[in-house]
N, CA, C and O atoms as a Tinker XYZ file with bonds, in Angstrom:
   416  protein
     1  N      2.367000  -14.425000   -6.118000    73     2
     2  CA     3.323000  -14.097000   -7.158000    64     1     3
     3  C      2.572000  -13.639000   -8.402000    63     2     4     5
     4  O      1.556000  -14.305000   -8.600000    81     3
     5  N      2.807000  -12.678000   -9.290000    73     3     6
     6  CA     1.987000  -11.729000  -10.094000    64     5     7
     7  C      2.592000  -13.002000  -11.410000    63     6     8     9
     8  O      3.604000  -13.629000  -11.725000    81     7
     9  N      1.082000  -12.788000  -11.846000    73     7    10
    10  CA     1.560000  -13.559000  -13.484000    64     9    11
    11  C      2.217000  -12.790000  -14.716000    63    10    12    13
    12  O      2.208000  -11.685000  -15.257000    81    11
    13  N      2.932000  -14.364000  -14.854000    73    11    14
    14  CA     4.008000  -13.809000  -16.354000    64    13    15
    15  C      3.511000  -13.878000  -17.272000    63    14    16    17
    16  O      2.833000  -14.886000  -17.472000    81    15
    17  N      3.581000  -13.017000  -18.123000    73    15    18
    18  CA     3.253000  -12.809000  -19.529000    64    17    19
    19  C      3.940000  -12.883000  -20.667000    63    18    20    21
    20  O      4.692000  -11.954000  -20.964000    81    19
    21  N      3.796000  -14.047000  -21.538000    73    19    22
    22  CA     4.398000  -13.825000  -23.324000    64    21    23
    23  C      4.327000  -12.458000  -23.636000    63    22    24    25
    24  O      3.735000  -11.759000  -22.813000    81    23
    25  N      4.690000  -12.033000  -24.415000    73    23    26
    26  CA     5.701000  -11.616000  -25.116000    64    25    27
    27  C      3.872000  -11.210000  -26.261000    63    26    28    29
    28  O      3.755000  -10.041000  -26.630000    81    27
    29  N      2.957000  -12.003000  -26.575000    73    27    30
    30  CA     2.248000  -11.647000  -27.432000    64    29    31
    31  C      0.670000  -11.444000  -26.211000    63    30    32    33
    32  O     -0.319000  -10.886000  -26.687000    81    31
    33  N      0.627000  -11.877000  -24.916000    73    31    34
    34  CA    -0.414000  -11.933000  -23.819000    64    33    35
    35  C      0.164000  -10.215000  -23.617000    63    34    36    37
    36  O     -0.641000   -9.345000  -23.284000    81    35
    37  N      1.265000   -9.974000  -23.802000    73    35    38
    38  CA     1.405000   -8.529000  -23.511000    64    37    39
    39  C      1.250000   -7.575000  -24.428000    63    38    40    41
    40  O      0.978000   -6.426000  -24.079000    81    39
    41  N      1.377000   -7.867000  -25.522000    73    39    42
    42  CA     0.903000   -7.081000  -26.623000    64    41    43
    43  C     -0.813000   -6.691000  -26.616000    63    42    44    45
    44  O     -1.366000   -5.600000  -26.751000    81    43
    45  N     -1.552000   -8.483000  -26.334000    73    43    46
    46  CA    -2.634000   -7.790000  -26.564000    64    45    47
    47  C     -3.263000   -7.259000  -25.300000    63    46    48    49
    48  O     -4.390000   -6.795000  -25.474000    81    47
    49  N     -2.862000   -7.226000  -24.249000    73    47    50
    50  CA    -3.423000   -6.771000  -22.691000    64    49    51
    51  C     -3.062000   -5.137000  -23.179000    63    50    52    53
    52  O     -3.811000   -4.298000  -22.678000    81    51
    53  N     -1.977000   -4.612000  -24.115000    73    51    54
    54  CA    -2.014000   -3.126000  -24.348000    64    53    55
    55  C     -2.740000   -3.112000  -24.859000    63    54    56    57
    56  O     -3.632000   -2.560000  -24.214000    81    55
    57  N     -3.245000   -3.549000  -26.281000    73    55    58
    58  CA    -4.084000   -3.110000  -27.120000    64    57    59
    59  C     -5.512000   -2.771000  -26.472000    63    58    60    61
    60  O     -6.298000   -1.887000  -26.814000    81    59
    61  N     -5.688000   -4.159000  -24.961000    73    59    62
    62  CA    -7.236000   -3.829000  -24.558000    64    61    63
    63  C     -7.327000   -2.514000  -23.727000    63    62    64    65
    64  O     -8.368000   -1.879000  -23.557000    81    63
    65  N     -5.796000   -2.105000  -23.108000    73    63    66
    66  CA    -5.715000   -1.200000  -22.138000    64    65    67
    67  C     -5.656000    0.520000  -23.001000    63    66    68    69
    68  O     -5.627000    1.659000  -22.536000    81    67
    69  N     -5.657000    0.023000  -24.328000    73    67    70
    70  CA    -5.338000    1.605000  -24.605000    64    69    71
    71  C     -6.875000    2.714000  -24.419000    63    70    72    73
    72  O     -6.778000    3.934000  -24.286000    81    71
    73  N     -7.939000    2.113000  -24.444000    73    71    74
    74  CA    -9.216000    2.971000  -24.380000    64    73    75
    75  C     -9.800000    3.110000  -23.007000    63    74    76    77
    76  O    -10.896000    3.629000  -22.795000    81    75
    77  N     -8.987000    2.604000  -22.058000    73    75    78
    78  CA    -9.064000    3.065000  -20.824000    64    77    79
    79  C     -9.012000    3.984000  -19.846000    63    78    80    81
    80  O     -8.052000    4.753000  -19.852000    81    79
    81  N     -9.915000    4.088000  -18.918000    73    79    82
    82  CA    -9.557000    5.548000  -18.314000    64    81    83
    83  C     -8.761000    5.057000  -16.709000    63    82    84    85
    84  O     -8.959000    4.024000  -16.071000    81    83
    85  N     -7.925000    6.095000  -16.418000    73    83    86
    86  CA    -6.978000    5.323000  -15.073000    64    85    87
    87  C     -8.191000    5.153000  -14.006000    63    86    88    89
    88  O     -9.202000    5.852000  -14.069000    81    87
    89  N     -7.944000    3.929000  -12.800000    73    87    90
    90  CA    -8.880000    3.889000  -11.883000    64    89    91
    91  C     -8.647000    3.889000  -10.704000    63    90    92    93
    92  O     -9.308000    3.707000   -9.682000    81    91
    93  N     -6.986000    4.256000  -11.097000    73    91    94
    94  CA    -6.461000    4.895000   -9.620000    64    93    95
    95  C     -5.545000    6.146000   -9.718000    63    94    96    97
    96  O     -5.021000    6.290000  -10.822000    81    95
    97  N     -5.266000    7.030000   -8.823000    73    95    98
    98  CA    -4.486000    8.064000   -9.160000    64    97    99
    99  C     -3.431000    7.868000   -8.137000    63    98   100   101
   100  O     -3.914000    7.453000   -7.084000    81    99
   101  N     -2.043000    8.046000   -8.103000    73    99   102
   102  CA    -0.564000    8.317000   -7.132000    64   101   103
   103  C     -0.693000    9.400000   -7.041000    63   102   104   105
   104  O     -0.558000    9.991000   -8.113000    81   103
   105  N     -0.933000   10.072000   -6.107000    73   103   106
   106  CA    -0.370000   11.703000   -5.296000    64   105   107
   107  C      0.712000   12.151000   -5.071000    63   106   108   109
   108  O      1.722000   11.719000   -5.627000    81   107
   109  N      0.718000   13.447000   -3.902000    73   107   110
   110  CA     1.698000   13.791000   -3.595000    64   109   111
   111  C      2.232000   12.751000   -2.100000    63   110   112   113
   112  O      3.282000   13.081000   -1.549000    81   111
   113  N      1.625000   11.823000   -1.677000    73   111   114
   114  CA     2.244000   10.912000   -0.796000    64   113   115
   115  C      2.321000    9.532000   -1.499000    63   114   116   117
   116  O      2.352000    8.446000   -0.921000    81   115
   117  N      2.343000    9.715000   -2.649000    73   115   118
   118  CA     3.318000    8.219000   -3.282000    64   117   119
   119  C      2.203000    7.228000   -3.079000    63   118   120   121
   120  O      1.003000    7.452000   -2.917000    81   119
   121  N      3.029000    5.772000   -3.134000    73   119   122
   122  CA     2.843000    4.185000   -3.231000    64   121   123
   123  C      2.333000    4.102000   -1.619000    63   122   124   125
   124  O      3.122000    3.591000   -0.825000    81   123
   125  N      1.171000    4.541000   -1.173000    73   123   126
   126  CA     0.677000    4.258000    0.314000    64   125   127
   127  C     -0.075000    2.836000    0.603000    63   126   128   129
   128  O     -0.375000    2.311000   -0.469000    81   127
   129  N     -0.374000    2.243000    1.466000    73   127   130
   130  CA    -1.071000    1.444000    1.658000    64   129   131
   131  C     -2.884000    1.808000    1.203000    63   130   132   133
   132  O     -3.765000    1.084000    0.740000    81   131
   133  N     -2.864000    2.820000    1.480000    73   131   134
   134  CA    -4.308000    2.885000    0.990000    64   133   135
   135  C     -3.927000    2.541000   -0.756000    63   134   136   137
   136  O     -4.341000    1.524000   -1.312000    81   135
   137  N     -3.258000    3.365000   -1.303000    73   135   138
   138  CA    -3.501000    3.355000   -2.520000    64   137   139
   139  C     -2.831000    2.037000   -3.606000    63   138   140   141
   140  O     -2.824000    2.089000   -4.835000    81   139
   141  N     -2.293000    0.888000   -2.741000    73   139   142
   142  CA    -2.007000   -0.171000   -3.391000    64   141   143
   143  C     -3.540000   -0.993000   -2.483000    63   142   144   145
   144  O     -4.000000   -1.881000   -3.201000    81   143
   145  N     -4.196000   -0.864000   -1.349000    73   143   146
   146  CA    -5.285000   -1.730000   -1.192000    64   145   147
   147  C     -6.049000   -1.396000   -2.419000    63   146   148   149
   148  O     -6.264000   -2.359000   -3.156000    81   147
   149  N     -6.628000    0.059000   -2.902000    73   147   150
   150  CA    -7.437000    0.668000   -3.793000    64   149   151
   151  C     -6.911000   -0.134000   -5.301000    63   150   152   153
   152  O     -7.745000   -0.504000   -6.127000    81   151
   153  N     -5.645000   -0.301000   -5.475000    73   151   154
   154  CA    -5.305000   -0.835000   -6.761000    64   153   155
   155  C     -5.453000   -2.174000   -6.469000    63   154   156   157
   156  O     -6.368000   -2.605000   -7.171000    81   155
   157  N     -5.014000   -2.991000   -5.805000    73   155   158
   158  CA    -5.469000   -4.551000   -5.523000    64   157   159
   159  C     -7.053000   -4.917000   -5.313000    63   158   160   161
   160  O     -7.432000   -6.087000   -5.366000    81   159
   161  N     -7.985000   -3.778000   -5.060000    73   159   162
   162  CA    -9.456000   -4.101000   -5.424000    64   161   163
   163  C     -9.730000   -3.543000   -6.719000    63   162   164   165
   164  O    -10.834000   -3.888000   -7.142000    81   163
   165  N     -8.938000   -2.631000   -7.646000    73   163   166
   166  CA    -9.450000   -2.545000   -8.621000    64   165   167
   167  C     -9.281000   -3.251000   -9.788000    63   166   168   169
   168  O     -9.943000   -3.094000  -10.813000    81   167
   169  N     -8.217000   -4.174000   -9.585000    73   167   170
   170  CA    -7.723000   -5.014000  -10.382000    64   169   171
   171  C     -8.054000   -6.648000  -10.279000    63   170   172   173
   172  O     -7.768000   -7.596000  -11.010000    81   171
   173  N     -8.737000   -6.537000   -9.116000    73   171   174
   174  CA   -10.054000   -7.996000   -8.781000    64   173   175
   175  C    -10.790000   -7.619000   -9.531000    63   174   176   177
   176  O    -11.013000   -8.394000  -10.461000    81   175
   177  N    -11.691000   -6.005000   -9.534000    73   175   178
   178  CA   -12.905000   -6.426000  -10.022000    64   177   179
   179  C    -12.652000   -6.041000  -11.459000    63   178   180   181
   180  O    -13.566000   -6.442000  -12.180000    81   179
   181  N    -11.901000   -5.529000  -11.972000    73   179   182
   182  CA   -11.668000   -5.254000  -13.499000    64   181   183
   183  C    -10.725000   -5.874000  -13.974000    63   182   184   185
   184  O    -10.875000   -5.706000  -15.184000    81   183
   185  N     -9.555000   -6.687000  -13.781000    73   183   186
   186  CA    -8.609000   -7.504000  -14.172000    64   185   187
   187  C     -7.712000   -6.525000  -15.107000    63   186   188   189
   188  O     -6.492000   -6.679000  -15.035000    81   187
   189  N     -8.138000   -5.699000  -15.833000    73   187   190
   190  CA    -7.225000   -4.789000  -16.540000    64   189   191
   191  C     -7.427000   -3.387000  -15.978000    63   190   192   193
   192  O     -8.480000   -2.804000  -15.720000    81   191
   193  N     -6.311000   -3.034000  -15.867000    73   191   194
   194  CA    -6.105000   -1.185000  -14.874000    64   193   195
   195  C     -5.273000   -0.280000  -15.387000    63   194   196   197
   196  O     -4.199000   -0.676000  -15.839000    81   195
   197  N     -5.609000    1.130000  -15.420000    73   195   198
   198  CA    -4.539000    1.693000  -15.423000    64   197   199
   199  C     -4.519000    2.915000  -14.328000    63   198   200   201
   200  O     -5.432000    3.685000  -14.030000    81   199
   201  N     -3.437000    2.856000  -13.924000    73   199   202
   202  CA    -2.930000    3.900000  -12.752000    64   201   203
   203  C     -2.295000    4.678000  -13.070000    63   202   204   205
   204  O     -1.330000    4.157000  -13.629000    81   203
   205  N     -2.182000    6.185000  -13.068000    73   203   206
   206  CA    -2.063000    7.465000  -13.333000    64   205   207
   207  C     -1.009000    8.122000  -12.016000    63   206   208   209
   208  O     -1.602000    8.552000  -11.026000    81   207
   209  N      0.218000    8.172000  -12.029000    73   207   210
   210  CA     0.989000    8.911000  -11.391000    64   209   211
   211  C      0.771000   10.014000  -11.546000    63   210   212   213
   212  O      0.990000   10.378000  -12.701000    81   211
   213  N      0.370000   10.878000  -10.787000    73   211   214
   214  CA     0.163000   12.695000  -11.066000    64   213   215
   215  C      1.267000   12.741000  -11.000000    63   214   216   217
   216  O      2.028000   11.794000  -10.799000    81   215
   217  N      1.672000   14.419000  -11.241000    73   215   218
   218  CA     3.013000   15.442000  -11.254000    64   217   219
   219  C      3.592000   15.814000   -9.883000    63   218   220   221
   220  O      4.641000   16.438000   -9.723000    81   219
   221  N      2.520000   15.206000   -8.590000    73   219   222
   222  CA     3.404000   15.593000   -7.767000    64   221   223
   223  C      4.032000   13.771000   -6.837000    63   222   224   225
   224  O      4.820000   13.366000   -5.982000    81   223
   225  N      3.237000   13.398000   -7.569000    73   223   226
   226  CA     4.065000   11.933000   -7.684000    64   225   227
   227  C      5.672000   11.937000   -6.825000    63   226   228   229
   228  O      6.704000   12.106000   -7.475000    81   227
   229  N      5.689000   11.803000   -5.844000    73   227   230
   230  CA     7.439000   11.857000   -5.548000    64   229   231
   231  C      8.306000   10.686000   -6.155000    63   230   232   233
   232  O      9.437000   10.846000   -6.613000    81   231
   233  N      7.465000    9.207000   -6.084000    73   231   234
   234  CA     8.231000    8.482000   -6.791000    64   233   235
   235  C      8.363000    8.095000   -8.541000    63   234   236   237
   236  O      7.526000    8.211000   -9.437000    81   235
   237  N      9.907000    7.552000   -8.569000    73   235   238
   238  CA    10.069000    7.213000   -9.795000    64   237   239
   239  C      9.448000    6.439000  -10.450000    63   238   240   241
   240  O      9.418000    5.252000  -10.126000    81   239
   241  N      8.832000    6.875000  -11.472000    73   239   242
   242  CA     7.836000    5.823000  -12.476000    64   241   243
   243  C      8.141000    4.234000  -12.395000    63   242   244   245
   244  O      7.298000    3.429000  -12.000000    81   243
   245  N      9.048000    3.985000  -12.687000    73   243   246
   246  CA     9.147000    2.627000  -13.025000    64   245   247
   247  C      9.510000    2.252000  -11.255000    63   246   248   249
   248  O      9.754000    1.045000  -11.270000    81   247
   249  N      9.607000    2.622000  -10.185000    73   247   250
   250  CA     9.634000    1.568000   -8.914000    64   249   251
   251  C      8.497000    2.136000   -8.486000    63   250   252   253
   252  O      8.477000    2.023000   -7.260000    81   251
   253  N      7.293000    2.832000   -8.977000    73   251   254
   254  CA     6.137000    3.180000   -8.521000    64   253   255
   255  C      5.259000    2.076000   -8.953000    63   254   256   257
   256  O      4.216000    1.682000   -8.432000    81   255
   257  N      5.938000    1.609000  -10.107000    73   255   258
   258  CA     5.281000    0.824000  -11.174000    64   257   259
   259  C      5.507000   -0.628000  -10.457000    63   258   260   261
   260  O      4.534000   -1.333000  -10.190000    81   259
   261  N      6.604000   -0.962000  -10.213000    73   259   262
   262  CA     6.759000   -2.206000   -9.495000    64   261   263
   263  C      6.297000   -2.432000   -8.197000    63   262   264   265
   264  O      5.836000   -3.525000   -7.868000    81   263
   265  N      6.405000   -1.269000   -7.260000    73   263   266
   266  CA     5.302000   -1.591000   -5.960000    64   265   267
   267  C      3.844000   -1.757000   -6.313000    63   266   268   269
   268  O      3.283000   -2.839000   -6.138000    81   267
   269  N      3.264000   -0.778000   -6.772000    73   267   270
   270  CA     1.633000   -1.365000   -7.300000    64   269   271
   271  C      1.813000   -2.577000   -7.689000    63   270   272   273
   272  O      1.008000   -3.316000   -7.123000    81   271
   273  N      2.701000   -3.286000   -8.605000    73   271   274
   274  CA     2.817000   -4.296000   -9.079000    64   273   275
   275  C      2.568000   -5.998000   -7.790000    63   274   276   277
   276  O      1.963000   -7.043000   -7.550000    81   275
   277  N      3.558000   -5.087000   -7.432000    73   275   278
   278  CA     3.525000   -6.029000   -6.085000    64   277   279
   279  C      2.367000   -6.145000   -4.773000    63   278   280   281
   280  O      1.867000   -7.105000   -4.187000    81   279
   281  N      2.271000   -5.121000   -4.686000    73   279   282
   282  CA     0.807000   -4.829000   -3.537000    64   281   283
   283  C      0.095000   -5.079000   -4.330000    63   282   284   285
   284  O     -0.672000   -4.142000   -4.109000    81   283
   285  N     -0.460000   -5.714000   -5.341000    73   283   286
   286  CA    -1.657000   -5.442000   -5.786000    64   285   287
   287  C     -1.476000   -7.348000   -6.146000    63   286   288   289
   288  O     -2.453000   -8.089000   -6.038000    81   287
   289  N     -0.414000   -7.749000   -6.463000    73   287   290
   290  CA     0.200000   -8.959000   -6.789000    64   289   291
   291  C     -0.544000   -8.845000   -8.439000    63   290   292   293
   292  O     -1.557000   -9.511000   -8.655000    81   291
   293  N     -0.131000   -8.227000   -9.211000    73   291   294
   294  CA    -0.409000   -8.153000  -10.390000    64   293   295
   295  C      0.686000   -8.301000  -11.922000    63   294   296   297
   296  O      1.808000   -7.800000  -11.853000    81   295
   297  N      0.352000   -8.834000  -12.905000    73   295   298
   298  CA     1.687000   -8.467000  -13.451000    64   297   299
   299  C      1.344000   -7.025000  -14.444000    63   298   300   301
   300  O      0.358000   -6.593000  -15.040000    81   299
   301  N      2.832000   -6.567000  -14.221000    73   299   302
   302  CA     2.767000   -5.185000  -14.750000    64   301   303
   303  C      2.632000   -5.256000  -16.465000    63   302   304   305
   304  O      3.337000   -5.977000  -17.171000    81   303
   305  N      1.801000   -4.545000  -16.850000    73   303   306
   306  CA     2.040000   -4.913000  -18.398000    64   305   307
   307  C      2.875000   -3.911000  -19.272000    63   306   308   309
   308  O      3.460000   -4.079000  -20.341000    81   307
   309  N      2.716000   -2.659000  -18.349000    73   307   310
   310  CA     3.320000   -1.271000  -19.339000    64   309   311
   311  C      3.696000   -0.223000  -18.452000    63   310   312   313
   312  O      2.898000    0.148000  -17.591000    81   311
   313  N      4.318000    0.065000  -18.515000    73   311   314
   314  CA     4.830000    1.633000  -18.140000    64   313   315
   315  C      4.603000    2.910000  -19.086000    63   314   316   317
   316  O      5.751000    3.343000  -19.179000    81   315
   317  N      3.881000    3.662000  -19.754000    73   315   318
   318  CA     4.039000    4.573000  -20.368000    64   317   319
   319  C      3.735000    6.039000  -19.967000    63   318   320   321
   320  O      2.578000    6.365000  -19.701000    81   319
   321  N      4.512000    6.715000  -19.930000    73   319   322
   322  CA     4.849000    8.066000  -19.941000    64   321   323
   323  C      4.239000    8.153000  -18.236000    63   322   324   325
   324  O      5.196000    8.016000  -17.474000    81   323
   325  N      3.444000    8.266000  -17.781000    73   323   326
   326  CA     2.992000    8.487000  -16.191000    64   325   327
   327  C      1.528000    7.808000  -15.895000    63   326   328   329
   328  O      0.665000    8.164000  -15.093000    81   327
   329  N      1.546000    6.455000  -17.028000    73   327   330
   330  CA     0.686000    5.625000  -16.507000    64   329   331
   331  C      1.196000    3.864000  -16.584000    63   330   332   333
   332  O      1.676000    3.220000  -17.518000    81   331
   333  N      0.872000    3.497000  -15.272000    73   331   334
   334  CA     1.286000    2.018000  -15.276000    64   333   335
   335  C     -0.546000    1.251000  -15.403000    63   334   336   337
   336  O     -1.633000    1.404000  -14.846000    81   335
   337  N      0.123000    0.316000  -16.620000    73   335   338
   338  CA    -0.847000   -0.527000  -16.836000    64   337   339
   339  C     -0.449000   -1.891000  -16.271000    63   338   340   341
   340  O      0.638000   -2.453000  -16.401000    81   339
   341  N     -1.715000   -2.385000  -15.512000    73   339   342
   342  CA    -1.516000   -3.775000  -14.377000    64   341   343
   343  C     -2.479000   -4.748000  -14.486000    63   342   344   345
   344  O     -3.617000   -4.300000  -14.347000    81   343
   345  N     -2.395000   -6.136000  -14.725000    73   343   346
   346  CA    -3.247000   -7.147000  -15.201000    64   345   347
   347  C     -3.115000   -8.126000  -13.808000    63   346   348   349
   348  O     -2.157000   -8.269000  -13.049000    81   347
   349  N     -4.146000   -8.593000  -13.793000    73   347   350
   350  CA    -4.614000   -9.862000  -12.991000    64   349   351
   351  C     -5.998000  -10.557000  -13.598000    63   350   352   353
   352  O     -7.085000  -10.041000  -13.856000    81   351
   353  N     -5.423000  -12.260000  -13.756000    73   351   354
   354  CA    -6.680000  -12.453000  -14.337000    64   353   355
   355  C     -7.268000  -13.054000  -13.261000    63   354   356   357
   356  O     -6.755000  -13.799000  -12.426000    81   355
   357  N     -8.752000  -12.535000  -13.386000    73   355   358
   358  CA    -9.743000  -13.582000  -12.656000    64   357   359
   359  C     -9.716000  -14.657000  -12.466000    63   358   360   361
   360  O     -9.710000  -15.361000  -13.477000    81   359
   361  N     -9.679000  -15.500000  -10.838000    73   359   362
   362  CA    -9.516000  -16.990000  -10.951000    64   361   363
   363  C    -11.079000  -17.821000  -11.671000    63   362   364   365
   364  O    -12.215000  -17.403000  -11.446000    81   363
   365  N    -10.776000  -18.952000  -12.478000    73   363   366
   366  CA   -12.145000  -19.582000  -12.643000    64   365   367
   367  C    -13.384000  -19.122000  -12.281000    63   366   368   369
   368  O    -14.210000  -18.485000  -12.935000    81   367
   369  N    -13.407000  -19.592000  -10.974000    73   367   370
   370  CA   -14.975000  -19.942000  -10.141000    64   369   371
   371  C    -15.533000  -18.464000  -10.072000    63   370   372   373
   372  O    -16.729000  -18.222000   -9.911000    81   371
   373  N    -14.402000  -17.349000  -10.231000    73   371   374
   374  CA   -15.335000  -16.053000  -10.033000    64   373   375
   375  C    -15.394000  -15.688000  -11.779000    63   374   376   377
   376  O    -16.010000  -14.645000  -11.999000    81   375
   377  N    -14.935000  -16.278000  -12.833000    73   375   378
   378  CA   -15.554000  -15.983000  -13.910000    64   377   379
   379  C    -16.514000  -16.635000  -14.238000    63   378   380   381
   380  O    -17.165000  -16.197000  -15.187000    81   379
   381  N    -16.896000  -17.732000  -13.678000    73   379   382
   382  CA   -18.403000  -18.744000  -13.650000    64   381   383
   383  C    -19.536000  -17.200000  -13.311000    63   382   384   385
   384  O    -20.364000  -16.630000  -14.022000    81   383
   385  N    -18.985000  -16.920000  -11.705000    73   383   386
   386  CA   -20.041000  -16.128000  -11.440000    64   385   387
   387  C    -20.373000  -15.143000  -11.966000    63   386   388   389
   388  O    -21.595000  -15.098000  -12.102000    81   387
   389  N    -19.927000  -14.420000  -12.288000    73   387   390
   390  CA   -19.855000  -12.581000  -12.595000    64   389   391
   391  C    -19.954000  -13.151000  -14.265000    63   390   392   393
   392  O    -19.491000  -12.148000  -14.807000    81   391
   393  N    -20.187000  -13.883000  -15.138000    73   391   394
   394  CA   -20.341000  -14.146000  -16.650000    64   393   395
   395  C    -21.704000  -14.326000  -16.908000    63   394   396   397
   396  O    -22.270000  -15.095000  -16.131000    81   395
   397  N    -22.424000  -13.789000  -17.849000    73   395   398
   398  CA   -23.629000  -13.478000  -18.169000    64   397   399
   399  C    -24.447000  -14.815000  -18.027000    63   398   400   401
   400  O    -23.928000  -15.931000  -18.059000    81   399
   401  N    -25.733000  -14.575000  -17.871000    73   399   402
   402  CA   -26.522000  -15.614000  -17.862000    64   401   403
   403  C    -26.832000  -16.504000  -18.903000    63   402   404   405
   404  O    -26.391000  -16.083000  -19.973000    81   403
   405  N    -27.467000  -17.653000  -19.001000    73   403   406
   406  CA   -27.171000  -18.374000  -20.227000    64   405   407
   407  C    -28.723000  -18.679000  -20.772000    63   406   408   409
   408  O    -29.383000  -19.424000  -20.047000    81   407
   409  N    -29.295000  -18.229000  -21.846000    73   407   410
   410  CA   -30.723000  -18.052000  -21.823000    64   409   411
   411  C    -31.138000  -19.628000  -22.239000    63   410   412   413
   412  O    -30.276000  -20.390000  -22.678000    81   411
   413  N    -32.615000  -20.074000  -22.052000    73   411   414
   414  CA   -32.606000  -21.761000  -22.415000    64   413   415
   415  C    -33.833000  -21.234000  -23.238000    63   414   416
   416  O    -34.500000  -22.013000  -23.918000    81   415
């Protein structure tokens, strides 16, 4: 189940998402299984995403927006103009790992 977000966790997940470049693109064959596996690994290893519906996009923005949402099990943070922005945070034990070393 994709996590819920306040009302101010969503404000600032835009603010981090606005200098972003998309890291997935929707085609002309839509919401495919390849391209929600591709968004559910890109949103493990980066926790913040944005996905780029091109123009030949067949589906409608906002239920394009909710399947990634769902295949990817992410919560959606934004819809704007022909990009959906999608958050998942890292569980614990993999922010132990992947977090910088600690100098002594």
């Amino acid at each position: 189940m994709p996590v819920a977000l306040s009302k101010q966790e969503r404000q600032g997940l835009k603010a981090r998402a606005h200098p972003l470049n998309p890291v997935v693109m929707v085609g002309k064959e839509g919401v495919t299984d390849a391209v929600l596996a591709q968004t559910a690994e890109q949103v493990r290893a980066h926790e913040l995403i944005k996905v780029k519906l091109l123009q030949t996009c067949p589906t409608d923005k906002h239920e394009a927006a909710s399947q990634l949402s769902e295949g990817a099990d992410a919560a959606l943070v934004q819809v704007i103009g022909k990009t959906v922005v999608l958050y998942k945070p890292r569980p614990p034990e993999e922010k132990k790992k992947s977090g910088p070393a600690k100098a002594k």
